[in-house]
C-alpha positions in Angstrom: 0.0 0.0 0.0 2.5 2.1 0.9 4.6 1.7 -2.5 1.4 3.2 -4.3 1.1 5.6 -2.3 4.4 6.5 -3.0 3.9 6.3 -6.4 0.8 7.9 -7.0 2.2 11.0 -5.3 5.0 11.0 -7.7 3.1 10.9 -10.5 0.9 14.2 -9.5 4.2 15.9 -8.6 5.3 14.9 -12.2 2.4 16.0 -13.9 2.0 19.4 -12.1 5.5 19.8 -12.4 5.6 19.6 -16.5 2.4 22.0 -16.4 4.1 24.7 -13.9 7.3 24.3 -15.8 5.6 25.7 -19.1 4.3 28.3 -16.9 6.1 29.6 -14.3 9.0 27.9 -14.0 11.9 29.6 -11.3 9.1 28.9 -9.0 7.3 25.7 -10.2 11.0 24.4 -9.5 11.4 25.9 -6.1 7.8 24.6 -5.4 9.1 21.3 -6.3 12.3 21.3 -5.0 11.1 22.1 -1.2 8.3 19.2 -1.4 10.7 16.9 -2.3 12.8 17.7 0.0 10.8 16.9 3.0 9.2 13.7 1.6 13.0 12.7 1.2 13.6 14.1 5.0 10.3 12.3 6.2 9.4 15.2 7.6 5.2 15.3 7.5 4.4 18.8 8.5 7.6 19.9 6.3 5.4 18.5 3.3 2.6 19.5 4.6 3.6 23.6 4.7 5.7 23.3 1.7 2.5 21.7 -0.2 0.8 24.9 1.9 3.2 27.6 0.3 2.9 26.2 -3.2 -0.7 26.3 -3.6 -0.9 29.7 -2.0 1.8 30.6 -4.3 -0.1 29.0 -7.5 -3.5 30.4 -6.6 -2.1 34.3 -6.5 0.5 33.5 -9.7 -2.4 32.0 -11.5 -4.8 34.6 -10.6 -2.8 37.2 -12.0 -2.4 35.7 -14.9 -5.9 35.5 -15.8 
């Protein structure tokens, strides 16, 4: 179960990543770069705020884009 998890996850983070990277992409890889990070570290609430700051990040970038 665990291994799905795993990779299910990875396959949204690819997926967003390739459509961020077309967009925005100093920050799309920044996003990235800091969620990875603390899955690697196994850190929970690391993902969970890193996760936190991307979407907030996405929501104004995207909104001012419109």
């Amino acid at each position: 179960m665990t291994i799905r998890v795993g990779e299910t996850l990875i396959q949204l983070i690819e997926a967003a990543l390739e459509t961020s990277m077309q967009t925005l992409p100093g920050v799309a890889l920044k996003d990235h770069e800091a969620i990875y990070a603390a899955f690697q570290a196994g850190d929970e609430e690391a993902v969970k705020a890193a996760i936190e700051v991307s979407s907030e990040s996405w929501e104004t970038n995207l909104t001012y884009m419109s």
